[in-house]
FISEFI-142959 format. One record per residue (C-alpha): residue number from 0; residue in three letters; x, y, z. Coordinates in steps of 0.001 Angstrom, whole numbers, plus 500000, padded with zeros to 6 digits. Example, Ala and Ser with C-alpha at 12.3 -4.5 7.8 and 13.67 -1.06 7.14 Angstrom:
% FISEFI-142959
+-----+------+--------+--------+--------+
| pos | code |     px |     py |     pz |
+-----+------+--------+--------+--------+
|   0 |  ala | 512300 | 495500 | 507800 |
|   1 |  ser | 513670 | 498940 | 507140 |
+-----+------+--------+--------+--------+
This chain:
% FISEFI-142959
+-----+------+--------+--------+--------+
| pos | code |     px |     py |     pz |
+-----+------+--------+--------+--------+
|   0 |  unk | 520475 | 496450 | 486470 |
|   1 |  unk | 521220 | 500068 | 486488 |
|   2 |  unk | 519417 | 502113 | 489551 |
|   3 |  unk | 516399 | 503882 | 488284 |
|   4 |  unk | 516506 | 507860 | 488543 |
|   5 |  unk | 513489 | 510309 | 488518 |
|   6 |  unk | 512972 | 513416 | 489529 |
|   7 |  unk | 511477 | 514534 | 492683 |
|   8 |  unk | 507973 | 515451 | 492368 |
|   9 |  unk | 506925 | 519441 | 492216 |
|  10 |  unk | 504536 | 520948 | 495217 |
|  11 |  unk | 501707 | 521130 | 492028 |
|  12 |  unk | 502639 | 517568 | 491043 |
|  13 |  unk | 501773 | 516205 | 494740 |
|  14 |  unk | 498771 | 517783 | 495218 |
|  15 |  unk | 497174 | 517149 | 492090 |
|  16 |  unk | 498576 | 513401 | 492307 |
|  17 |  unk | 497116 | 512769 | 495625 |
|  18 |  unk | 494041 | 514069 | 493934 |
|  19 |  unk | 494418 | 511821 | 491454 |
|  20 |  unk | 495428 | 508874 | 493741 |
|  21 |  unk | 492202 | 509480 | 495796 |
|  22 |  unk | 490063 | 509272 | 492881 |
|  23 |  unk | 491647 | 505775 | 491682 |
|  24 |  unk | 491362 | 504309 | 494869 |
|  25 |  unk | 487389 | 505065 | 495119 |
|  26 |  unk | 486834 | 503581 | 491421 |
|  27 |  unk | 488900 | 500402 | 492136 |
|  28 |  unk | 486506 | 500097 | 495472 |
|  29 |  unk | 483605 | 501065 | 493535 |
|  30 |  unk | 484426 | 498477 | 490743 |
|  31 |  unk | 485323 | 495903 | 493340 |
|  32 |  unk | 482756 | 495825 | 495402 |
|  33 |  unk | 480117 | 496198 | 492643 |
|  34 |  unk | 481644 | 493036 | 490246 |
|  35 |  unk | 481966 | 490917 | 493231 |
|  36 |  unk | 485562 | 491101 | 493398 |
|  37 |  unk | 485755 | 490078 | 489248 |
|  38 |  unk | 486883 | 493359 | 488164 |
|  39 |  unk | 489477 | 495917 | 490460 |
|  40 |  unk | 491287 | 492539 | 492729 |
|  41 |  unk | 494153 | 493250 | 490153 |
|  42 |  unk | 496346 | 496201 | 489166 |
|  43 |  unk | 498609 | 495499 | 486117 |
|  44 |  unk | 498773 | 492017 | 487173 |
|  45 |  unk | 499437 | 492731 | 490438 |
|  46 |  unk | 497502 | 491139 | 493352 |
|  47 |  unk | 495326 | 493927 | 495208 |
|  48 |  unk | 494075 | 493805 | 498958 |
|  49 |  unk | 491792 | 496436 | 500321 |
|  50 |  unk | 493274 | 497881 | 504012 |
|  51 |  unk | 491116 | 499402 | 506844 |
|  52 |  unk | 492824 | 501407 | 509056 |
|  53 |  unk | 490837 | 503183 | 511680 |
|  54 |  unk | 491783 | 507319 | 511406 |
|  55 |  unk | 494480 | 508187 | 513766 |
|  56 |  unk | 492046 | 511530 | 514368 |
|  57 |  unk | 488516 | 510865 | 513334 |
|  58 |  unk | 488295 | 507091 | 514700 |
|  59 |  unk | 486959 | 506145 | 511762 |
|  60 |  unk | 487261 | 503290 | 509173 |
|  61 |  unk | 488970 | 503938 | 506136 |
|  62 |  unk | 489836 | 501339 | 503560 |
|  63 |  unk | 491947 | 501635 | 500313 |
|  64 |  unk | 492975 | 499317 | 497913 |
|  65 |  unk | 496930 | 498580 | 497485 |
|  66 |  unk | 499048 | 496411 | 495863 |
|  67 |  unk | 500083 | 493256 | 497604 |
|  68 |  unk | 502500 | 489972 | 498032 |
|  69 |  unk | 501203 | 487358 | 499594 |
|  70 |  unk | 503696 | 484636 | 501024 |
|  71 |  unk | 501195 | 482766 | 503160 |
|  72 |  unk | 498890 | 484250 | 506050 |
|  73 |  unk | 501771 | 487160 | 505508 |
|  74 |  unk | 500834 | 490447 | 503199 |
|  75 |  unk | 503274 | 492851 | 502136 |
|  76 |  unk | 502815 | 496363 | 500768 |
|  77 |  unk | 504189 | 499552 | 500183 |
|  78 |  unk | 503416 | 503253 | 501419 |
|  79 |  unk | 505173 | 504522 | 498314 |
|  80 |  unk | 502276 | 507217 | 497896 |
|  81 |  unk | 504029 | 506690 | 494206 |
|  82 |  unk | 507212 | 508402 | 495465 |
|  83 |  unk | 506081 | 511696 | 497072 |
|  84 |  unk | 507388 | 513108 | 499895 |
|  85 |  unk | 505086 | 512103 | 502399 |
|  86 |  unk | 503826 | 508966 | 503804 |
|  87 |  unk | 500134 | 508230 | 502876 |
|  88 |  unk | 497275 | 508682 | 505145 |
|  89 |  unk | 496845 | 504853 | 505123 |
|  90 |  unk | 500050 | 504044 | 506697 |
|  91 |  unk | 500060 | 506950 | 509723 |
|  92 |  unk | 496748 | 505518 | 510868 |
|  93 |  unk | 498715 | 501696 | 510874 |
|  94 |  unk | 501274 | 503314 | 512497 |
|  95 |  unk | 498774 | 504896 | 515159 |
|  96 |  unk | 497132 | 501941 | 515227 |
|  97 |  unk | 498639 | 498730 | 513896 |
|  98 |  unk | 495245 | 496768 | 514553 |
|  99 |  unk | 493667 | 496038 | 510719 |
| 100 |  unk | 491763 | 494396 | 508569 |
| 101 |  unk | 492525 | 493065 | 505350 |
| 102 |  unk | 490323 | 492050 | 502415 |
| 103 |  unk | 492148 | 489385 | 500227 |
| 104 |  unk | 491224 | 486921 | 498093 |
| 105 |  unk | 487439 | 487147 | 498815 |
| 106 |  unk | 488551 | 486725 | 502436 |
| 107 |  unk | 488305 | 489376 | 505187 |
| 108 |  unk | 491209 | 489259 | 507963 |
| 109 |  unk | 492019 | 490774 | 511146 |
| 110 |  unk | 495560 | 491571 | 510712 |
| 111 |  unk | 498199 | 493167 | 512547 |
| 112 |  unk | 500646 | 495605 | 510820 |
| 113 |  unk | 503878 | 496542 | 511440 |
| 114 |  unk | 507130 | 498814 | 509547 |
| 115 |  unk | 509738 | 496076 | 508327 |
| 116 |  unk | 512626 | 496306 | 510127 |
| 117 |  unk | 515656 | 497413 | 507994 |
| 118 |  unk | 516469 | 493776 | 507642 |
| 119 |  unk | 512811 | 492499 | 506547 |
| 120 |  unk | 512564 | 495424 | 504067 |
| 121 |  unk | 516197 | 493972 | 502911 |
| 122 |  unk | 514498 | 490846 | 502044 |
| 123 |  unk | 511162 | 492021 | 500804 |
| 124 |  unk | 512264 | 494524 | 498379 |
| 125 |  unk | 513905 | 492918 | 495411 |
| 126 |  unk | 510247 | 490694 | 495933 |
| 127 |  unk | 508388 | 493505 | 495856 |
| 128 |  unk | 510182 | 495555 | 492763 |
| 129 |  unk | 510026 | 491739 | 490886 |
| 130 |  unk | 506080 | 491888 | 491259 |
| 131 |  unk | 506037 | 495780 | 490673 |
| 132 |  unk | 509193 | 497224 | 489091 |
| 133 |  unk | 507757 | 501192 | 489662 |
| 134 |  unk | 508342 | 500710 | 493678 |
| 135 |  unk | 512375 | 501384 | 492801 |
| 136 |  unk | 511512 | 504286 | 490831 |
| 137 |  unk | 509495 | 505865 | 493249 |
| 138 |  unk | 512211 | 505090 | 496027 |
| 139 |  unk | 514543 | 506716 | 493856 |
| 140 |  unk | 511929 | 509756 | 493255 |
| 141 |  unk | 511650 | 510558 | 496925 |
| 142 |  unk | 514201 | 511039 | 499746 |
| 143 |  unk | 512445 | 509337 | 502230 |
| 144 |  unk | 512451 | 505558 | 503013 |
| 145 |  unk | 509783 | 504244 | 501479 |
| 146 |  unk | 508103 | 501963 | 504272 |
| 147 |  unk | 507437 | 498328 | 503686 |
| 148 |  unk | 504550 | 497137 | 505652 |
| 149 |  unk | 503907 | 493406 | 507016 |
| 150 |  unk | 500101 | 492311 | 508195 |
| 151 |  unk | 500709 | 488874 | 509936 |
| 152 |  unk | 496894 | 487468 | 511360 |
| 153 |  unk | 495517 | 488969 | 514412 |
| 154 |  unk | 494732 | 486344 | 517163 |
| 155 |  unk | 491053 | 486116 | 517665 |
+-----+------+--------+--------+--------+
């Protein structure tokens, strides 16, 4: 398979995506939350999983929805931000703060996040682009490493 090409997004493109990308992510709560979980706990056929992160400045809970794999009690997801160049809000507060929790399958987790190693992402990626093809594009979009992101449960 031939590796994808795109161009790198414009200053204008970014903003207006994350505008756009903020808005999404409020509907698909919005329509999640007021189905019962029918409606929004997919995304093209993709499995969806809503992440709180506390705010690496303002302390305070924020949760978005994002694409998942599930292989067990393990997640997986992407900060691909859909390929711009730079990481999404989401993953600096994990990164501030690795202690989260994960809605999933009607379940609600305390999780524990960390980066993949370069190793792990070497065996979640070809996983990841099989359940959701775009992620290669938008690594090829962006010059930085797209993060890969593993929750594993938090002891209680």
């Amino acid at each position: 398979m031939a590796t994808p090409t795109a161009k790198p997004w414009t200053p204008a493109q970014e903003r207006y995506g994350s505008i756009v990308l903020r808005y999404m992510s409020r509907a698909n709560k919005w329509l999640y939350r007021a189905t019962g979980g029918r409606l929004g706990a997919r995304f093209f056929g993709c499995p969806v999983m809503f992440l709180t992160t506390i705010g690496r400045k303002s302390g305070e809970a924020r949760t978005v929805p994002l694409l998942c794999l599930a292989e067990g009690e393990t997640l997986v997801t992407v900060a691909s931000k859909g390929g711009m160049s730079q990481h999404p809000m989401w993953y600096r507060n994990l990164a501030a703060n690795p202690a989260v929790e994960v809605e999933f399958d009607g379940r609600k987790r305390a999780m524990t996040a960390h980066t993949a190693t370069s190793e792990e992402k070497r065996g979640w990626w070809p996983k990841l682009v099989a359940m959701y093809p775009d992620y290669a594009a938008y690594q090829a979009r962006t010059e930085r490493e797209i993060p890969v992101v593993v929750l594993t449960p938090r002891a209680s």
